[in-house]
N, C-alpha and C positions, 0 to 999 in steps of 0.2 A: 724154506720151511716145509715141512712134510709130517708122514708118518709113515709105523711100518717097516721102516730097513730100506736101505736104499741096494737097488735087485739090481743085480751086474747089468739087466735088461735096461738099466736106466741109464748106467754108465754107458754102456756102446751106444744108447740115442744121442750122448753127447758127443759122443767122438772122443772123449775123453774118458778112461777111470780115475778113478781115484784115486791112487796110486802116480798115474800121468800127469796130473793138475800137481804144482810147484806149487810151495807155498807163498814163493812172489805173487803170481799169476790169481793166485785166490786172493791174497792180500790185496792187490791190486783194486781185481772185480768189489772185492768189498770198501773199497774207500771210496770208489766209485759210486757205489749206493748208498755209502754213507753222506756223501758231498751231495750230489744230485739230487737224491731223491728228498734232501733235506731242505735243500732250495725248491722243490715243485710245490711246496705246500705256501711259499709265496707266491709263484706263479699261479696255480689254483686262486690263489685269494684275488691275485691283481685282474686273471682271466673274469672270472666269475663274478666281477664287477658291470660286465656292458654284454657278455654271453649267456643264455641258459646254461647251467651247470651239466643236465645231461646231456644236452645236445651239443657242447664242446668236450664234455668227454668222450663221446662215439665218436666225431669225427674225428678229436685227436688220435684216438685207437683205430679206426679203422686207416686213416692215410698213414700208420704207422704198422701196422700190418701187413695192408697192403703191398708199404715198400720191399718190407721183410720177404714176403711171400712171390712176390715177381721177380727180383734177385735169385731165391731160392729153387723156382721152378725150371729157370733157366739150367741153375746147376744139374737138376735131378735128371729132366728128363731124358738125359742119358744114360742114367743109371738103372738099378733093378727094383728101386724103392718107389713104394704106390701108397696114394694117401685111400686110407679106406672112410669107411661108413663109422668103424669105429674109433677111428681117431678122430673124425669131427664129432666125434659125438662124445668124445673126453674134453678135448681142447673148446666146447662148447659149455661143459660143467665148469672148468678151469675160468673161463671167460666169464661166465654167469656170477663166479665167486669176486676172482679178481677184479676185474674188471663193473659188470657192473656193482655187485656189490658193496665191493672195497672202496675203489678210484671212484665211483659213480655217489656212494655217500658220502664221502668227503668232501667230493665239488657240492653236493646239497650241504653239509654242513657248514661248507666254507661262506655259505650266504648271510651265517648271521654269525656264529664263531669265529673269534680270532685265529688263526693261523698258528701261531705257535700252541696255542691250547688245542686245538683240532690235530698238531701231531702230537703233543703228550696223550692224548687219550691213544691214538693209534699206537704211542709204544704202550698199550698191555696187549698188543699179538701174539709178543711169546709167552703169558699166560693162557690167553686162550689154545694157543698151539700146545702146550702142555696139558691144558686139560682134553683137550678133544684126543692127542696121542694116547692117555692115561684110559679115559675112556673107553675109545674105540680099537686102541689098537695094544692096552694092557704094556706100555711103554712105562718103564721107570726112570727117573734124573738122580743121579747122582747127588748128594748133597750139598756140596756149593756151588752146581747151576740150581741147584733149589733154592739156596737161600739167594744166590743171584738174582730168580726172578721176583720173589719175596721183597726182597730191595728195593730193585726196579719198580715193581708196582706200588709200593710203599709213598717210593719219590716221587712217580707220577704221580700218584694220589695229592700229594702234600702241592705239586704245582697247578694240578688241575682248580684243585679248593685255596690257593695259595690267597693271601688275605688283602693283597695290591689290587686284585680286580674282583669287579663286583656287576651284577646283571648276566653272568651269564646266561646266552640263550638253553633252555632244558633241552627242547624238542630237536636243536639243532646236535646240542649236546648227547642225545640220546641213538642219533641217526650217524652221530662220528664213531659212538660203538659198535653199532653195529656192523657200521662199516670194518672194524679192528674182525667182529668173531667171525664176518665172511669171510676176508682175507687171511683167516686164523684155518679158516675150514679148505678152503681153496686149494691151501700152501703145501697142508697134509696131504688132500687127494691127488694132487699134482706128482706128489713122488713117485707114485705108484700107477699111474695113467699110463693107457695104452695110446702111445705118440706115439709121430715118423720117428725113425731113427735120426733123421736129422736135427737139432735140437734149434737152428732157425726155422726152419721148416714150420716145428712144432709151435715157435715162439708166432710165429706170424699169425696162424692157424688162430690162437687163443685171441691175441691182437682182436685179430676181424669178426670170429665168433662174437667176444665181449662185447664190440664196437656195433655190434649189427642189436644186439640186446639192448646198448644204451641209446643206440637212436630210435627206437619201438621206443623204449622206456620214455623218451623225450616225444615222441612222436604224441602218444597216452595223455602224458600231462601236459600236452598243448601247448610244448613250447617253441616249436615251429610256428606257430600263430605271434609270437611275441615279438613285436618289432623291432627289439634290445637287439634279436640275433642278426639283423640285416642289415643295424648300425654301430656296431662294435666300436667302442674308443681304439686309439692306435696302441696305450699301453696294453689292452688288453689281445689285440691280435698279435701282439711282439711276446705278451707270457705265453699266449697257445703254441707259436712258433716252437717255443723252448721247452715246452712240454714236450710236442711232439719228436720234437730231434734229442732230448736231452733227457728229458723225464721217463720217454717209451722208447725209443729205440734205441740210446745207450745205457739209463739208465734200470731199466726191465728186461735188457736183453742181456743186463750181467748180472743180476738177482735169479731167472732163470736158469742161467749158466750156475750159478754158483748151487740154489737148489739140487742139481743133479750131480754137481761133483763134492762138496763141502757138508762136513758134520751141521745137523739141523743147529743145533744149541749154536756154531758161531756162527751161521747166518743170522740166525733169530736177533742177532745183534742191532742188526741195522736200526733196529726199532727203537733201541734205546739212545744210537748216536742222534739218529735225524731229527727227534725234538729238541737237543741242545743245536743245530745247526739251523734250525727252524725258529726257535725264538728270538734268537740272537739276529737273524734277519726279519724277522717280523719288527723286530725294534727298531734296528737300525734303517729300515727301507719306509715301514710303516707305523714307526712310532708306538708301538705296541708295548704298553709297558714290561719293566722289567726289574728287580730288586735282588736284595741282599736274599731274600728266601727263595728266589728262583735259582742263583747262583749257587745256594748249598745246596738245593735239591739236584741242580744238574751233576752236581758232583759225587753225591749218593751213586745215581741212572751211570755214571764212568765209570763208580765202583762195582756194582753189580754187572755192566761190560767186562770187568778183567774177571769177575767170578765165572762168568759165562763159558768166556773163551777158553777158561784156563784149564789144561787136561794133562792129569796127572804122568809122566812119565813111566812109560814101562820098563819094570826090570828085567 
């Protein structure tokens, strides 16, 4: 997700242009974050049961960084590529959005929200990604990714208020949007950011930025003081595990990838598979209900995915 045009200068931090990237390889990276990151929004729920919420999102982000970035350094320092002032100082905005943000309100949201409803509100990203593009960067859609996200947010709407559940938390509810228009803002400035050319590099870079935000952030509201964090249940140190290896370093490190090679509109996608991948395991793992009106509204959020993706052939 981005804004702005994606500048050849982004394609060579990937290693890749756009033209280079196959459309296996992007299919690929996207089922990937369609599966993955659709499953984190149960582990978030299962974590964030016996962890503070920001203080297992920095360290998950930061030992997921880290690994990225000692790997990476090793590569470079043979090379002629130097990280500056101003690329910490992008991959520190990117972090701030992403990171804490995005992942950092979500793990607060996930403390009193259900899980599958905490990622149907994160799929309206690609409206706010549309309007912040429309905005700031005078970007127009095409008319059926419009009526796409139109759809999309329709059908979210219709499962968020869906008439099966009742009590939703607001404040929890209102902190999972927010978390959508960071990660909405993020994804745009992200395009256009001054990064290493190396794009793990860059990924690590944001990783440990973000991760050093959420544990200040955690540090703040005192939750280092919380005894929760120095007695973790076992399931909950087995969903951080799978965060950190599955949720940040494969499943974030091909959302990034994809960001720098991949037309925004079908990445913007992800947002719409991973609450049907997310409720359906909220059910089944966590008994979260689920009905006849969830199931048509998911199917609405698939139909608005093929509007998204689908790009008119040139003559």
């Amino acid at each position: 997700m981005r804004a702005a045009g994606i500048r050849a200068a982004e394609s060579e931090s990937s290693g890749v242009t756009k033209s280079a990237a196959s459309e296996l390889s992007i299919w690929t990276a996207l089922v990937i974050v369609y599966v993955v990151w659709g499953s984190t929004y149960l582990a978030i729920r299962i974590a964030v049961e016996s962890i503070p919420p920001l203080a297992m999102a920095g360290v998950r982000f930061l030992i997921a960084g880290g690994v990225l970035l000692a790997w990476r350094m090793a590569v470079l320092k043979n090379s002629q590529q130097r990280i500056t002032v101003r690329h910490w100082r992008s991959a520190a905005i990117v972090g701030a959005s992403l990171m804490l943000g995005g992942n950092g309100g979500v793990a607060l949201a996930e403390k009193t929200v259900p899980s599958g409803i905490t990622a149907l509100i994160i799929a309206t990203v690609p409206l706010w990604i549309a309007l912040v593009d429309r905005l700031f960067y005078r970007r127009t859609l095409p008319l059926p990714r419009l009526a796409g996200l139109v759809i999309g947010f329709g059908a979210v709407a219709a499962l968020v208020w869906r008439p099966d559940v009742s009590g939703l938390d607001v404040a929890g509810a209102f902190i999972a949007v927010a978390a959508a228009i960071s990660w909405a803002a993020g994804s745009v400035y992200a395009r256009s950011a001054e990064l290493p050319d190396d794009a793990s590099t860059a990924i690590g870079m944001e990783m440990v930025a973000g991760g050093l935000l959420l544990v200040i952030s955690a540090a703040i509201a005192g939750e280092f003081r919380d005894p929760l964090l120095f007695h973790p249940s076992a399931s909950s140190v087995w969903a951080f595990i799978y965060l950190v290896v599955f949720g940040a370093l494969v499943g974030f490190s091909a959302y990034l990838w994809l960001l720098r090679v991949a037309p925004i509109a079908r990445v913007s996608t992800y947002a719409y598979v991973n609450p049907v991948v997310a409720v359906a395991l909220g059910w089944i793992v966590l008994r979260e209900p689920i009905g006849a009106h969830t199931i048509a509204a998911g199917a609405a959020i698939l139909a608005s995915v093929a509007l998204i993706v689908w790009e008119p052939k040139k003559s």
